[in-house]
C-alpha positions, 0 to 999 in steps of 0.5 A: 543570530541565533535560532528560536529554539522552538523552530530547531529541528531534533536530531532523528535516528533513523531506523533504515527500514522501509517505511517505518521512518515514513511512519516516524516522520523521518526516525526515532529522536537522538537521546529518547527512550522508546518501548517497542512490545508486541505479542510473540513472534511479532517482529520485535527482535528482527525490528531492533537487529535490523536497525542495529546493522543499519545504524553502524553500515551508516557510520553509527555505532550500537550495542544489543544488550539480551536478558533472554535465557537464548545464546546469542550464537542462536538469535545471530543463527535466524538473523544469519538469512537476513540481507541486513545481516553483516558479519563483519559489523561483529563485534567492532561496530555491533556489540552483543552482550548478555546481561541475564546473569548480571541481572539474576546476581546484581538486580537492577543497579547491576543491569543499570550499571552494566548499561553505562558501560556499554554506553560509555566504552562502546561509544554507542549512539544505539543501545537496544535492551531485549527483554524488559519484561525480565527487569520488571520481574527482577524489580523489588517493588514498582518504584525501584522499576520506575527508578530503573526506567528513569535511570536509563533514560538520564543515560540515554540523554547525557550521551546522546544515545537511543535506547529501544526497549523490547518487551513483550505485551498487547494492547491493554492497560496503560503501564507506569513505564508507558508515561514515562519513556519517550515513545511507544511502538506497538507490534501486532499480529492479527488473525482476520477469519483464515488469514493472519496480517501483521501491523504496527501502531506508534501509540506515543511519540513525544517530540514529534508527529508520527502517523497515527493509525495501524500500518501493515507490515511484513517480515521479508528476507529483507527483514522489516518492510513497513506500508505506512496507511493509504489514509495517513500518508497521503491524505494530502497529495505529494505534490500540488494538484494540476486540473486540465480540460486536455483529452486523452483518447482511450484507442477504442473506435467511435467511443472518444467520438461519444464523450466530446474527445476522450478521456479527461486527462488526470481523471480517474474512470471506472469500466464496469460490466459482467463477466467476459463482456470486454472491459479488458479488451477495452483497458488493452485499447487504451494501454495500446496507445502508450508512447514515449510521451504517455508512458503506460501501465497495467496492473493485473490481477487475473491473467499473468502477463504473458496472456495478456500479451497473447491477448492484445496479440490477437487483436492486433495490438503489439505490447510487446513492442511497446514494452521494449521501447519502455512506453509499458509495464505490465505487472501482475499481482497473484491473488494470495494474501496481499496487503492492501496498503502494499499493493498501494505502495507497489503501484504508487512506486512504479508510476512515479518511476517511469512517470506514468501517465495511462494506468489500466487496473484490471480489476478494482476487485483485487484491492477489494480482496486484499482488504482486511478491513473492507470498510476502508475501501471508499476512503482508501480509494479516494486518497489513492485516487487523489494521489494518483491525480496529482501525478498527472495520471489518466486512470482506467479501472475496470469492476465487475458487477455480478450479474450476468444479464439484469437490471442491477449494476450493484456496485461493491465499493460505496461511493465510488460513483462519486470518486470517479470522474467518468463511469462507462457500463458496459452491459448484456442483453438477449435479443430473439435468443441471441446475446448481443453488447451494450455500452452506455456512458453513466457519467463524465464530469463537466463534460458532455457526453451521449447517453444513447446506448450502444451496441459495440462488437469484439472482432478481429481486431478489438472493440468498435462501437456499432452504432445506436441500439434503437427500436426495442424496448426493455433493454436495461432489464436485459431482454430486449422486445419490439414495441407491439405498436411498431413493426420490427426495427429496421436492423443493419447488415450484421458481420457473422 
């Protein structure tokens, strides 16, 4: 019985490169010819040679074809540091030749002809053609360069061979040669007021989906390394979401007490709170209760590792211990220019690693300042979230508000209150000239949970809840009075 042929699935060349296949659906389609342009410096050449080698280390074979005045021996030069980079694919699975004089003395069916027979005496399955700006130049009129286009492709079909075609260009008008190929691949670098980000954009794919959208990318030693969209590729969870009414304690003394056991598992919680009032003290409880069966992870932004291990060391707490027995990592993220999605990506890999279940992010902020586009933020957090979820983690996240001591709790990401299952504020206030800490629960969905205040303490041996902070009024304005019909509130014993 044969297959319905609208059900066969096109045979994919895949690229190699780390997240481009993701954005393709798996990679390019065996037999189509795809335009891959970009402004100068985008990553076009590096894109093409990378899926060259990783074409012929896989079994392929391939050959890069340069219209471009440059010596191949200086375009092999800058490959040379590359890790895909192998010498002894060269020139027996790999074949590099330049067509330019071919071009100048034969024009395009000396160029077309030239094509063939790399096609045909190399055996290629990849052909890259560097340079189709020059052929467009070469052409006599826009029919002879259409023909040409067309040409390739009845080569590229006939002998099962992908052809990527580079040139450069931005976005702009749609070209004659645009319709006429299987995809588009658009290479971008863009400058956001100081800092420049790279992204790509599959503008057509014919044949096959591909996430839509613009995703970042940087050039590494590695070469190309692509961070499909937060948005796109997880917009539905990897996996089927589980909802569970089970708890999971946060370490912290008295505070499971006041939200009926814990935290609910696979549930995303927000900590926020001033500057230095304790929400990492807070995240170290929780992490401090990790174990074999509820693997942890932290992800920093402000304090390195080895201070925070010096931290929780001074609040008794061993992560040290924890992290050799492999129940915790600790990653630290340093506040340069990071890309938003790559971020994502790192802290999406490393909980599906080690199947996290209590992930502490201490802060929301540095996603915040990693964004190029800062309006992404309420969704990009939400399919985070919902990814996460679905992976069975239990998340903490602090955020900081900006004032120190006042009525406002702003917060910088619009809608997250409505993300978050839970939300805890912790905040200041000034009585008789002394600053003392509240916590007061703003939210736990479908649960109960006490909405009194309550004064908590950082001591010796980290944060414990005090009790009720009764007997004063004005307390979320941030000073708080006796009431002029009341005596003074009756207060109790104080450890100095």
């Amino acid at each position: 019985m044969t297959e319905h042929p609208h059900r066969m699935e096109l045979d994919r060349v895949p690229s190699g490169i780390a997240g481009l296949d993701s954005v393709l659906h798996g990679g390019f389609l065996r037999g189509g010819v795809y335009i891959v342009q970009g402004v100068p410096g985008a990553g076009k050449t590096i894109l093409a040679n990378q899926m060259c080698f990783n074409h012929v280390a896989g079994g392929g074979r391939a050959a890069y074809v340069t219209l471009l005045a440059e010596s191949h021996t200086r375009m092999l030069q800058h490959l040379r540091p590359l890790a895909f980079f192998d010498e002894s694919a060269i020139p027996e699975r790999l074949y590099y030749v330049s067509a330019f004089k071919t071009l100048e003395d034969e024009g395009l069916k000396g160029l077309l002809d030239l094509l063939r027979r790399e096609i045909r005496g190399h055996r290629a399955s990849l052909l890259v053609l560097d340079g189709l700006v020059a052929a467009e130049e070469s052409a006599g009129s826009d029919r002879e360069f259409k023909k040409f286009v067309h040409e390739v492709q009845l080569h590229a079909a006939m002998n099962e061979c992908t052809i990527l075609l580079l040139t450069s260009g931005g976005p702009g008008p749609v070209r004659a040669e645009h319709t006429m190929v299987d995809g588009l691949v658009e290479l971008d670098d863009r400058l956001f007021e100081v800092r420049n980000e790279r992204s790509l954009q599959v503008r057509k794919f014919r044949g096959s989906g591909a996430l839509r959208g613009r995703h970042a990318f940087r050039i590494t030693s590695d070469g190309l390394v692509v961070f499909p969209r937060i948005e796109a590729v997880f917009a539905t969870p990897s996996v089927p979401d589980r909802a569970t009414r089970n708890r999971m304690t946060t370490g912290v003394d008295g505070l499971d007490a006041l939200i009926e056991g814990g935290l609910i598992e696979a549930t995303t919680n927000v900590l926020m709170g001033p500057t230095g009032v304790g929400k990492t003290t807070f995240g170290l409880h929780f992490l401090a209760r990790c174990s074999a069966a509820e693997p942890g992870l932290m992800l920093g932004f402000y304090e390195t590792p080895a201070r925070i291990r010096l931290k929780a060391a001074a609040l008794g707490m061993n992560l040290d211990g924890l992290e050799a027995r492999g129940a915790l990592e600790i990653i630290w993220q340093a506040q340069g220019e990071t890309v938003l999605d790559e971020l994502a990506h790192r802290l999406r890999d490393a909980v599906r690693c080690r199947g996290v279940r209590r992930l502490f992010v201490d802060g929301l902020g540095g996603f915040m300042e990693s964004a190029v586009h800062p309006e992404r933020m309420s969704r990009f957090f939400s399919v985070l979230s919902n990814e996460l979820r679905a992976l069975g983690v239990t998340a903490l996240y602090t955020l900081e508000t900006r004032d120190i001591i006042g009525p406002k709790l702003e917060v910088p990401i619009n809608g997250i209150s409505s993300l978050a299952e839970g939300m805890l504020a912790l905040r200041y206030v000034e009585v008789e000239a002394r600053t003392r800490r509240l916590l007061s629960i703003v939210k736990v969905r479908d649960s109960g949970f006490d909405p009194a205040l309550h004064e908590f303490e950082i001591t010796d041996g980290g944060v414990r809840i005090a009790g009720r902070f009764a007997g004063y009024q004005g307390m979320l304005r941030g000073y708080a009075e006796v009431p002029e019909s009341s005596g003074p509130p009756k207060r109790r014993p104080r450890q100095e």
